[in-house]
Every structure is written in C-alpha cells, then in structure tokens.
N, C-alpha and C positions, 0 to 999 in steps of 0.2 A: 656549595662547592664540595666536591665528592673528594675524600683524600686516599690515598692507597696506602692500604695496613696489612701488611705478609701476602701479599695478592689477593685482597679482599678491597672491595668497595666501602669507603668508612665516610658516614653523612653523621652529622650530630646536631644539637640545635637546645639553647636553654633559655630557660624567662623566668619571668613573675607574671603571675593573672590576677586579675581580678584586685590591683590597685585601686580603692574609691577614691575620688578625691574635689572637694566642690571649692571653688574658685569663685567671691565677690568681688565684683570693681563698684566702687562709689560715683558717681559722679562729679567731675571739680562744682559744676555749676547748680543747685541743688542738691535736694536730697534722693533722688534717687536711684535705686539698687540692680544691679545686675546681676546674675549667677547662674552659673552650669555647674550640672555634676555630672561626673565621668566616671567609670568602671575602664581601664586600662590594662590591657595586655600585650607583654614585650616579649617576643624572643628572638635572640641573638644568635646569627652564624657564625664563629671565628675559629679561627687557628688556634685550636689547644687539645691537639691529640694527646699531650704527655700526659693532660689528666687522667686519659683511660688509661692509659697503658706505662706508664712510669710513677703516679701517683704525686702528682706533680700539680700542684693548681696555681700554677705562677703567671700563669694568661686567663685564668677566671675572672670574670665580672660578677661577684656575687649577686644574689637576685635580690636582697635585702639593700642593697647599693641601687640595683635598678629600683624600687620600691619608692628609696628616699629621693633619688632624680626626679621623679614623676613629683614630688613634692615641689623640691627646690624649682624646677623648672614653671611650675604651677605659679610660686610664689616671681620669680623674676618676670612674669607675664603681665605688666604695667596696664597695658590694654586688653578690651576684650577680643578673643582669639574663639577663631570657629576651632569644632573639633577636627578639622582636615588641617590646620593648623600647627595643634597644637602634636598630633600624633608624628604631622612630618619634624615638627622645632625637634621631638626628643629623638626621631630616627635619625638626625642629622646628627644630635650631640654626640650617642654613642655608637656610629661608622668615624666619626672625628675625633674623640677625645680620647678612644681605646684601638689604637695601630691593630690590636689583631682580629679585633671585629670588621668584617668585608658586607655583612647584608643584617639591617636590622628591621624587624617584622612590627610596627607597632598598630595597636587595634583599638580604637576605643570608642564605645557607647555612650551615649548620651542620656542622660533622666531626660521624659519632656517637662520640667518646669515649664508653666506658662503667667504670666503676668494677670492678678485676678483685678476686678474693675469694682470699684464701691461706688455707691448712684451715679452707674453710667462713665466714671470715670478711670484710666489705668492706675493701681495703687501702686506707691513709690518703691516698696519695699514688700507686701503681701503676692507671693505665687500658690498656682495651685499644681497639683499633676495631672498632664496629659493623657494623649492617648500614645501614637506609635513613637518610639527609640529611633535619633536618630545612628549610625556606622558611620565610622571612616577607619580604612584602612591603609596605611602606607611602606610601603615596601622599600626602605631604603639603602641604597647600593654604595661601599665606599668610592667608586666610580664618580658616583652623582646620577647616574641612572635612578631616577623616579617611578615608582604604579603607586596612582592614586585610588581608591575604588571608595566610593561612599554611596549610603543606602539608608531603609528603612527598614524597624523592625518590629512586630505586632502590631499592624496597622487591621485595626479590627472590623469589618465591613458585613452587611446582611442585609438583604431584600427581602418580603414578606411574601412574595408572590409572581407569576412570569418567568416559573423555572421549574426547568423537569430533566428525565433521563430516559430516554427511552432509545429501542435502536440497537442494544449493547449484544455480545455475544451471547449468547444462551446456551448452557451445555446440562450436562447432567448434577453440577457442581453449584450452578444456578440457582439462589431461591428469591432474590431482590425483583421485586414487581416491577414493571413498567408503569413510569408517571408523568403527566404531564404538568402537574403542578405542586406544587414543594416548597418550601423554602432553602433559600440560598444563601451559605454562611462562610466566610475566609477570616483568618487573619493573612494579611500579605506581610513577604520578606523580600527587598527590592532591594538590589544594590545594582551599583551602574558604574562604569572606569573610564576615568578619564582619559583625555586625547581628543578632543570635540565628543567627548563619550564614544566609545570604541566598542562598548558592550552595555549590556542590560538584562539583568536575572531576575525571575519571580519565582514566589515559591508560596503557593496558595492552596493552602491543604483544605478540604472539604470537612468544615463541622458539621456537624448534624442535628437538624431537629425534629428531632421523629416524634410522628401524629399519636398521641395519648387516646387509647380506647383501654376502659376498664368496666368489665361484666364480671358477674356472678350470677351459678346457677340459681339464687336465690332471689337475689335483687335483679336480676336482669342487668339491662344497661345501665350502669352508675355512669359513667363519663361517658359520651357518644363524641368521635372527632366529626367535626364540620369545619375540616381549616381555622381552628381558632387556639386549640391548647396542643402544647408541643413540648417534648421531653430534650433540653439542651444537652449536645452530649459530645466530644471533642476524642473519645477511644473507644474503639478504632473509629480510625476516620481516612477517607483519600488523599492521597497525597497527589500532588498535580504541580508541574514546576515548566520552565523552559527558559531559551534564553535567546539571547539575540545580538549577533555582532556583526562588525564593517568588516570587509574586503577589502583589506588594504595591507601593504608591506611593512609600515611604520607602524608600531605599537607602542 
C-alpha cells in the first residue's frame, strides 16, 4: 500500500532474511525421528511513515523480534507442518498480532533432508542430503486474502546424448558451431500458485559441457574428443525460463 508524503508516492517494506531454523518431532509411538530445516524470510508492509520522517519508531516490528517468532512459532508446532504451513501460521500471526501491519510476505526454503535406509531398512533417526529445495511462499493480507506460491529449487537434471542446437540466427557476431549432438545439462527452478494452480514458472538455465580437445605442436593430439570427455562449466551459460497461467477472473 502506496502512502502520500508532500505529493510523492511513499512505498516501504522491512524484514529479516535468512532465519535458519530446524524443527524435530519425536514420535509418541517409537522411536522415530522427523525433521526439517528452513532458511526464512519475512517482510512486513505497515503503517509507520513517522519512522522516516519524524524519527519515530513507535509502529516498528523490530526484525530481531521477527527473527525470535520464527523460533517461538517453530517451537509451538506440536505436529509436523509442511513448509506452506508453516510460512502462512507466521504471515497470519504478524497481519494479527501487530494492528499496523496490513500484508506480510513470508518465504521459506526448505533443506532436502531425506530418511537414509541401513540393510534395506528406513533408519529411525539417520538423514541424508538431498538433491533440489523445496519454496513456499505466502503472501498474507490483514484482509484474509491469501497467495500461496510453492516450488522447487536446484533440481539438477542432464542427458548424455539426443540433443543439439542448430537453426539459430547467424550474423557477423556469431562464432557458436552448429550441432546436432551435445550434452544436455539444467538445474530447474519451478514454482507454481495456488488456486487449483493458477500458474507455473521454470527457469532452466543451460550448463554446459564442452568437448575437451587438447594438442600440441609437439605432441600432436594429447586428448582427441569422441563424445566421451567434457569440460563441466555453469559461466556463462543460457538462461531460458517461461511460464504458464489460466484464464480466469478469480486469482
């Protein structure tokens, strides 16, 4: 929400990033172990122009205050809570517990902990790390208006072979060869909004593994490529992204 300050358009916005915070539930019935860990970031819309301009911070939420909620909040979490959860429980607590906060932005990622298995079996309490993060992000309105948006991130993916580029513009600027066979390499970043899902965004930047040939006028050909040795290499690299939503009046 845009405020009017001497005829100017006044927007503001403050948080905390990057709260860690990992969360074990026990099970009543046995022994074993649950847990997620979350990296959190908050920020708050609210009415407190005096702070810019009267030196006034009598409507601040310090961000050391948001820091320690992520905690308490963590800890009153009896059962386990996905992270779309647990980001809308603290966007509701501070659009409700603080009158001058009207929209709060909260963001959090997930570590992939995964459950490790010892002969064949799931261990009670041993995780290992995964591969891609999961996102949720929630946008919460003192209204009650809700966006939910959750996603994935470093989902690491590559094919050996059945992939090329050819076709592309060619100008004087041009010096990339035409190929029809390559290797194919993405991490994807996927996130997608609720509403029966309403939208869907990727974002799948082109690594690269380029063919290793190494001569000397000496030695001649030391390394010859034949599709087998490749130089992994992620800068520069293509970026490639797009997205996808409904037609519809209701969001």
């Amino acid at each position: 929400m845009a405020k009017e300050l001497d005829g100017f358009n006044f927007e503001q916005r403050h948080g905390k990033s990057r709260v860690r915070v990992a969360r074990v539930w026990r099970s009543k019935q046995g022994g074993r172990h649950f847990i997620v860990e979350w990296n959190v970031n908050i920020s708050l819309l609210s009415n407190c122009v005096a702070a810019y301009v009267s030196d006034d911070n009598s409507d601040i939420v310090a961000t050391d205050t948001m820091k320690n909620t992520v905690y308490v909040k963590a800890k009153e979490c009896s059962e386990q809570i996905s992270a779309e959860e647990f980001a809308i429980l603290l966007g509701k607590h501070f659009t409700s517990f603080y009158p001058q906060v009207f929209t709060a932005i909260v963001k959090v990622v997930e570590k992939p902990w995964e459950r490790v298995s010892v002969n064949g079996q799931p261990h009670e309490h041993g995780f290992k790390l995964g591969s891609e993060k999961h996102t949720a992000e929630a946008i919460v309105q003192k209204s009650g208006i809700l966006q939910l948006t959750s996603g994935i991130e470093g989902l690491a993916l590559l094919k050996t072979t059945q992939s090329g580029f050819e076709g592309f513009i060619r100008d004087k600027y041009t010096a990339l060869p035409e190929t029809r066979e390559r290797m194919l390499a993405t991490e994807v970043t996927a996130s997608w909004r609720f509403t029966d899902i309403s939208s869907i965004q990727l974002k799948m930047p082109n690594i690269h593994f380029l063919p290793v040939n190494i001569s000397s006028k000496d030695n001649g050909n030391i390394v010859k490529f034949n599709d087998d040795v490749f130089l992994p290499t992620d800068e520069p690299h293509g970026s490639i992204e797009a997205s996808l939503s409904r037609f519809w009046s209701k969001m």
